[in-house]
C-alpha positions in Angstrom: 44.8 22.4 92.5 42.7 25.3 91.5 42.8 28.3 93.4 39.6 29.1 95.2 39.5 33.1 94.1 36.5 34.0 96.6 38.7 33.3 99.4 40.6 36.4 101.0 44.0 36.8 101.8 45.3 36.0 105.5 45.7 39.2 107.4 49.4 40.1 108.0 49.8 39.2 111.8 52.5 42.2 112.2 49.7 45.1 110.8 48.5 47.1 113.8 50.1 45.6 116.5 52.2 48.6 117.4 51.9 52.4 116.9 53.4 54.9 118.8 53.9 58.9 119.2 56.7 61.2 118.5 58.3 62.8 121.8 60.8 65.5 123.4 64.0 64.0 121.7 62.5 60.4 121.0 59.4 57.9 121.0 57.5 55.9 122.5 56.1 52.6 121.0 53.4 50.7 122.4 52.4 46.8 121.6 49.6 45.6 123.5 50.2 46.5 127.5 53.8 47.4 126.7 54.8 50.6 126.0 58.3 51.4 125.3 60.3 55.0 125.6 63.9 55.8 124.0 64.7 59.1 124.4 68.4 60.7 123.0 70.1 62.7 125.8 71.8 65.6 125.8 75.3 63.2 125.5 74.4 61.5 123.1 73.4 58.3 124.3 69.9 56.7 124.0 67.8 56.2 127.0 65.0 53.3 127.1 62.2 53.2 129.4 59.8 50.1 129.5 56.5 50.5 131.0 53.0 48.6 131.0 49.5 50.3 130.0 46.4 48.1 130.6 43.5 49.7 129.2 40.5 49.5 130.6 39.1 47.9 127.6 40.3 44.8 128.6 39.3 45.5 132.5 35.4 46.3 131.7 33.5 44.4 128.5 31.7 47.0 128.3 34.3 49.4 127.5 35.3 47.5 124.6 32.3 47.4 122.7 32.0 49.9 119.5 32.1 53.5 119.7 32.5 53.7 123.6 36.4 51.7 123.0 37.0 54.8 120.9 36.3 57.6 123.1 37.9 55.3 126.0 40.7 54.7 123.8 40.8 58.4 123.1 41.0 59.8 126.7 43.5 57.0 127.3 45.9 58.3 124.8 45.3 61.9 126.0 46.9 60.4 129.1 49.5 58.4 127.8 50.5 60.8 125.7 50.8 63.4 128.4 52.7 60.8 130.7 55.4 60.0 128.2 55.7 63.6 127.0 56.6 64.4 130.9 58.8 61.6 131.2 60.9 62.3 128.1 61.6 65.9 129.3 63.2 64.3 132.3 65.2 62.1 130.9 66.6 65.3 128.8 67.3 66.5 132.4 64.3 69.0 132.0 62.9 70.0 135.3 59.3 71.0 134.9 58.6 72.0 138.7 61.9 74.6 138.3 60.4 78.4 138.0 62.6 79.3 134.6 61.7 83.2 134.8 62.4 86.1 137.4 58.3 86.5 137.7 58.0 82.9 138.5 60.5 82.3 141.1 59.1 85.9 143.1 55.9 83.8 143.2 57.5 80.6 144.4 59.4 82.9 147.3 55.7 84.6 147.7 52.9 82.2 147.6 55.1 78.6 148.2 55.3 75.8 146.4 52.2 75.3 145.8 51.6 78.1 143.5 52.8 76.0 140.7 50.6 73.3 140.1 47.6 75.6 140.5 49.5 77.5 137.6 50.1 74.7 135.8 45.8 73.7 136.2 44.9 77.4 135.2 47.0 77.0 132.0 45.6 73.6 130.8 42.0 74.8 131.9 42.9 78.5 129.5 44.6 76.7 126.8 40.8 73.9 126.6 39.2 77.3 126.8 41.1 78.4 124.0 41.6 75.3 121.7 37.5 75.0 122.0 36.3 78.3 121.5 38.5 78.1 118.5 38.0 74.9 116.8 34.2 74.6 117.9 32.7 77.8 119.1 34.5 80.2 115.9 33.6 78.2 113.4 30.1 78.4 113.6 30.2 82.5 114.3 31.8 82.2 111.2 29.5 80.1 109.1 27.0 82.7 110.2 29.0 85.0 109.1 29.6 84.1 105.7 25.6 83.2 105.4 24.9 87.1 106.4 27.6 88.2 103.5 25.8 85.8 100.8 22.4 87.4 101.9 21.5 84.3 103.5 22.5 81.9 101.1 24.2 79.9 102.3 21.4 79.0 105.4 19.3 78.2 103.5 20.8 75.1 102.7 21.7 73.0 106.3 24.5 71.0 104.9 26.4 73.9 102.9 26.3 75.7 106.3 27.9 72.6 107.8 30.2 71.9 105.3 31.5 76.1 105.5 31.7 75.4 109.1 34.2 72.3 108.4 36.1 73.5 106.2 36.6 76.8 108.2 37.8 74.4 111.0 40.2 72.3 108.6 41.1 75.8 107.5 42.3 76.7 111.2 43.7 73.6 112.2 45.8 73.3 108.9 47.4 77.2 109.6 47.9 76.4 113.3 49.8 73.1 112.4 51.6 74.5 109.6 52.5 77.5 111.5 53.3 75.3 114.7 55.9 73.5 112.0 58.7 76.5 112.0 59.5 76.4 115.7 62.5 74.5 116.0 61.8 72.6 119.1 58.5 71.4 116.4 60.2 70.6 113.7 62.4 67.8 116.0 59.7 66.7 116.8 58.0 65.8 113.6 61.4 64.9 112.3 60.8 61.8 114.9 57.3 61.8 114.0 58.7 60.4 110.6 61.1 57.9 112.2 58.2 56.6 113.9 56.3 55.7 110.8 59.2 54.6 109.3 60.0 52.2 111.9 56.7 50.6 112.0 56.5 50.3 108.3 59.7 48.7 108.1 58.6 46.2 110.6 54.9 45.7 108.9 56.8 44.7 105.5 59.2 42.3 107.4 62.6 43.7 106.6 64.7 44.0 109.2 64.9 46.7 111.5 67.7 48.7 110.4 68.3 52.5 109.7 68.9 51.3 106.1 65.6 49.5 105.4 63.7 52.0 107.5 65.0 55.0 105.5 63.5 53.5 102.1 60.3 53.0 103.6 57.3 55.8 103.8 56.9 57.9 106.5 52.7 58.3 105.8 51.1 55.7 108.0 46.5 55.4 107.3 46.3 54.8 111.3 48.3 58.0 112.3 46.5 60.6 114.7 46.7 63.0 112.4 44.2 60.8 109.8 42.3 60.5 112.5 41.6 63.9 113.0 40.6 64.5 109.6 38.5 61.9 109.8 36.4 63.4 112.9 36.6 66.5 111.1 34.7 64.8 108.1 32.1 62.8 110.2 31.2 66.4 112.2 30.6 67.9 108.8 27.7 65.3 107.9 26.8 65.1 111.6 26.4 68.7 112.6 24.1 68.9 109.6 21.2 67.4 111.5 21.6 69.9 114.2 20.2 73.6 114.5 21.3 76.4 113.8 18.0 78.4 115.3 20.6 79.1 118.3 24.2 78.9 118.1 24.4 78.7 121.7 22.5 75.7 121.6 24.1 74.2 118.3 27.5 74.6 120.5 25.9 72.6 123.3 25.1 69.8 121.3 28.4 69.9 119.3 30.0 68.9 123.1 27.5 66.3 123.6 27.9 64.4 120.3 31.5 64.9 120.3 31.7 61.6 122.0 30.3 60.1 119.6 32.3 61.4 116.5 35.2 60.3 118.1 34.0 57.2 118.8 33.1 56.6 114.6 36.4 58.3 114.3 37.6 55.6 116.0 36.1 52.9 114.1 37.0 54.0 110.8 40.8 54.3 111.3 40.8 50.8 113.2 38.6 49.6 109.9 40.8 51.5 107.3 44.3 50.2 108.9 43.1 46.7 107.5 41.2 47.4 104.6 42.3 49.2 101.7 40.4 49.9 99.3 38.9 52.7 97.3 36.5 54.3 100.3 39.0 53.9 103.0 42.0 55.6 100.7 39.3 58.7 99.6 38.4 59.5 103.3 42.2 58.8 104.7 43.7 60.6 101.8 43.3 64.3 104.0 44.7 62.8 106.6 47.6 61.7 104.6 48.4 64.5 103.0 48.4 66.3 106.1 51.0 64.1 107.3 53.1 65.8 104.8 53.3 69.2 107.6 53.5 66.8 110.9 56.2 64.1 110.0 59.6 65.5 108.3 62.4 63.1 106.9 64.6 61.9 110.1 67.9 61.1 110.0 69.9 58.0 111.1 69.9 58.7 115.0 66.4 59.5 114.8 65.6 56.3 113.1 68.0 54.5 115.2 65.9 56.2 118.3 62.6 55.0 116.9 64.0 51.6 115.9 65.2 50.6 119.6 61.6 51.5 120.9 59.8 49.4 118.7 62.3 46.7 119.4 61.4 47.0 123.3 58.0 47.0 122.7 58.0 44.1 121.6 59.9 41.6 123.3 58.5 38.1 122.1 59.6 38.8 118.3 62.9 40.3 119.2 64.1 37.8 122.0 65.3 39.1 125.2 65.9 42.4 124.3 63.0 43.7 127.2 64.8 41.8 129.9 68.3 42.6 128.8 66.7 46.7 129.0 65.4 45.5 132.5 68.7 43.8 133.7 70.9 46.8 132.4 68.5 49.8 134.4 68.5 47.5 137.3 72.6 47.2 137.7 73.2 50.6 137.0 70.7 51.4 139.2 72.6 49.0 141.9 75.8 50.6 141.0 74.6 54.0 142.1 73.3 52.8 145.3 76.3 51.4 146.2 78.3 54.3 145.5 79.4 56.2 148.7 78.5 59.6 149.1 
């Protein structure tokens, strides 16, 4: 029977139905509404932690129509991200709410214990400050810059101004990355970053998931956070284009109120590029994919074996009953400890 060449290719049913985010000493995996956490401990041993996340694209229509499921998506991972990040560094035995310094304890004994969370809302409320005065608000000082050093050039073209204002932010964002990359504490974690991708390629191409098979596969994934910052990056070049630069106070203002939607065509690309490749989506993911090269490092075999056991949890119905079996063992040993006298 003759082929009918016009027809296209069944979808792999395994492409994009996990992904998942490096940690403190681990990842997390997430299928669907289950996410699952596997963490190594300072013994040695691997810790799992199965949760549920319903997004509220699947509570409220309208959240799931285009552009506005990106930016919900977005601020849902924020959280997520945060949540598990927290969680990990107690399950390495990390207490966050312990004053570490001499200075921080003599305000705990001063002010009470409430002096810490208000610390803890200054910091995240300096460190927005900072991260948007320098990714938003520099950039465009330094397009101006530039523009007064070419004798005004440069402005008098509006998308060479943009496009200098991109790449200056691509430029900072690269060197804070790249210099981010030599902490140690960093490096771990983008060691795991690449036992993530790993893991879910190995599982996308149908081997099975061993430490083997995942070793030999690539640790560059097209629907990796980090591709989908460039991508935002790209999309604000040709969108800030159309906006003015008679005022850079006001050209800041409406960089905040578009950047909803950027995010949200962000958002649209990388879910169209995941299944879809072709010679567009591998031009605009290829930044993101080099980048990758800085944010995920080669893992080992515990790593892999870490990343491996949270994609497994993730997702019980094509591994059997390996969910409930995680379920059943927390629960005993958490019986166990109850029943122990003090």
């Amino acid at each position: 029977m003759a082929r009918n060449k016009n027809k296209k290719p069944a979808a792999d049913p395994k492409c994009g139905i996990v992904g998942g985010q490096a940690v403190l000493e681990g990842v997390m995996m997430k299928s669907y509404d289950r996410c699952s956490l596997a963490v190594r401990t300072p013994d040695g041993e691997i810790e799992v932690d199965n949760s549920t996340f319903t997004s509220l694209r699947k509570k409220y229509k309208v959240c799931a129509l285009p552009i506005i499921r990106g930016c919900v998506s977005f601020v849902e991972q924020l959280k997520l991200s945060m949540d598990m990040l927290t969680k990990s560094a107690e399950m390495q035995g990390v207490d966050l709410d312990e004053p570490e310094t001499k200075f921080e304890k003599w305000l705990v004994e001063k002010c009470g214990d409430k002096l810490m969370p208000i610390i803890s809302a200054i910091g995240m409320v300096l460190g927005l400050a900072l991260g948007v005065g320098l990714f938003l608000l520099f950039p465009t000082f330094g397009a101006k810059g530039l523009d007064f050093l070419t004798g005004g050039f440069i402005g008098q073209y509006a998308l060479l101004r943009s496009f200098v204002e991109g790449v200056i932010r691509m430029i900072l964002f690269v060197g804070y990355v790249w210099l981010v990359s030599f902490m140690p504490d960093i490096r771990r974690t983008y060691e795991y970053h690449g036992a993530e991708h790993k893991s879910v390629a190995c599982f996308e191409a149908g081997l099975e998931l061993t430490p083997e098979n995942a070793r030999k596969c690539t640790r560059f994934h097209p629907r990796c956070g980090t591709s989908f910052i460039f991508v935002m990056l790209i999309l604000s070049i040709i969108i800030n284009s159309f906006l003015s630069w008679d005022n850079v106070w006001i050209r800041f203002g409406s960089k905040i109120l578009i950047l909803p939607l950027i995010v949200g065509l962000g958002f649209e690309f990388i879910r169209y590029a995941g299944g879809h490749a072709n010679f567009f989506t591998k031009i605009v993911s290829a930044p993101g994919l080099w980048m990758q090269r800085i944010t995920t490092r080669e893992p080992d075999d515990s790593q892999l074996e870490v990343a491996l056991l949270a994609l497994k949890n993730a997702i019980p119905d094509e591994f059997g009953s390996l969910w409930n079996e995680t379920e059943a063992k927390k629960a005993e040993n958490a019986s166990e400890t109850e029943d122990k006298p003090e």
